[in-house]
N, C-alpha and C positions, 0 to 999 in steps of 0.2 A: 392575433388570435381571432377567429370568429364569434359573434357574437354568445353563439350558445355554448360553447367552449368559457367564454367568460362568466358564463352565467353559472354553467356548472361548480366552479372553482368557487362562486359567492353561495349559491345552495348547501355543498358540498361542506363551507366553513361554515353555515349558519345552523347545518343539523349538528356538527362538532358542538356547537355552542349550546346547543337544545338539550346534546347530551351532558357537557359539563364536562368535556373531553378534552381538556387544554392541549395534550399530545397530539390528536387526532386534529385540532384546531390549527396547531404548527406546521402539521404538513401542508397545508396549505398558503403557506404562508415563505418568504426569504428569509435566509438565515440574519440578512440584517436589516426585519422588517421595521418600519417605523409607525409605533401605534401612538396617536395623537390623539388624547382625549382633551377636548378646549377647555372643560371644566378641571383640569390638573393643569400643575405649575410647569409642566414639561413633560415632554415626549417620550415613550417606554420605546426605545430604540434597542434590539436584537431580539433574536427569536428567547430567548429564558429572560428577558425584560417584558416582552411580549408576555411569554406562559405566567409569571408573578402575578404581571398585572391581571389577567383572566382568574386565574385562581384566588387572586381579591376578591374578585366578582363574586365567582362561585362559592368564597366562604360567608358572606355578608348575606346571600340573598342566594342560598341554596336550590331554593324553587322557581330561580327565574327562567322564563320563556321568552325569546324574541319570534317575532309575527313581521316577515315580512311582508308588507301593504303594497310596495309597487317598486319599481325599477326602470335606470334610466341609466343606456348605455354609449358611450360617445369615444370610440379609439379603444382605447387601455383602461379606462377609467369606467367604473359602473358606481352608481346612486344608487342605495337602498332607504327606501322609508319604510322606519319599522317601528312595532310599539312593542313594548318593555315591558313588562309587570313582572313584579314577586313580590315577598316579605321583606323584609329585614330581619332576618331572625339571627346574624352573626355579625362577627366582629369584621368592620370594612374599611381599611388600610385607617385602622387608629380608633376610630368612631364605633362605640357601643353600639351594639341592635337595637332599634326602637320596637321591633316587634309587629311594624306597621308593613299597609299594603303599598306599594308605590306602582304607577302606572304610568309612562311617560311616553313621546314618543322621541324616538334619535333617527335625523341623517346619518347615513354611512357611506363617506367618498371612498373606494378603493380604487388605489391605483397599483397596476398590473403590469409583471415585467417579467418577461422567459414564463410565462404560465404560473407565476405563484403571485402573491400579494405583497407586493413593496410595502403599500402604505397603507393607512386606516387613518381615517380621520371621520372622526364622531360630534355632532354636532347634538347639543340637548340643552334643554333647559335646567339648569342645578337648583335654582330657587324654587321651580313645582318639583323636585327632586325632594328637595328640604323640608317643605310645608306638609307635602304627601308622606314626610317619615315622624311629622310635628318637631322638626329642629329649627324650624323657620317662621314667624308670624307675618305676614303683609296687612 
C-alpha cells in the first residue's frame, strides 16, 4: 500500500475511536485482528475480541479522546503517538470508576495487511494510568 493509503486506514480508525464506534472501528480492522495491549495479561485476538475490548474502553472512560501527535511510517507497519485523556466515570473491565481525569500518552504499532489492520500493539504507561485515577501511590 502507499503511504497515504496507510495513513488513511489509521485516520480513518482513529476518528471510529473519537466517535466511540466500535463497528465502524472493525471495518477497519481483519477479521482475525490481534489487539495487544502490554498493560493486559494477553492479547484480544479477533475482530468481537477486538470490539469487547473497545467497548471496555468506552464504558469506563466514555469522554475519552485520542489526539494523534505524530506518525511514522515503514512498509506495512505505521507509528502513532498519541495522547489519551478522559474521566473515569464507568466501570472498566472489573475496576470501579474513580471519577478522575487521566491523561496519558500511547505508542500505537499497526501492522497492515490486504489494506485492513492485522495488528495493534499499544505501548503506555499503566502506573501514571493508576496514579492519575488515585489507585496508585509512588
Amino acid at each position: 500500500m502507499k503511504r497515504e493509503d496507510l495513513l488513511a486506514v489509521i485516520d480513518g480508525f482513529f476518528g471510529a475511536m473519537n466517535q466511540h464506534d466500535v463497528e465502524k472501528m472493525a471495518r477497519y480492522c481483519s477479521d482475525d485482528v490481534i489487539a495487544d495491549e502490554v498493560a493486559e495479561a494477553a492479547p484480544f485476538v479477533g475482530i468481537e475480541a477486538f470490539k469487547k475490548s473497545y467497548s471496555d474502553v468506552f464504558q469506563g472512560y466514555p469522554d475519552c479522546i485520542a489526539e494523534v501527535k505524530g506518525t511514522y511510517v515503514d512498509g506495512d507497519v505505521v507509528i502513532c503517538q498519541v495522547r489519551w485523556w478522559a474521566n473515569n466515570l464507568g466501570v472498566f473491565r472489573g475496576a470501579e470508576p474513580t471519577g478522575k481525569k487521566v491523561d496519558i500518552r500511547i505508542a500505537y504499532f499497526f501492522h497492515l495487511k490486504g489494506g485492513k489492520i492485522h495488528q495493534i500493539t499499544e505501548y503506555y504507561d499503566v502506573a501514571t494510568l493508576l496514579v492519575q485515577q488515585g489507585q496508585l501511590e509512588l
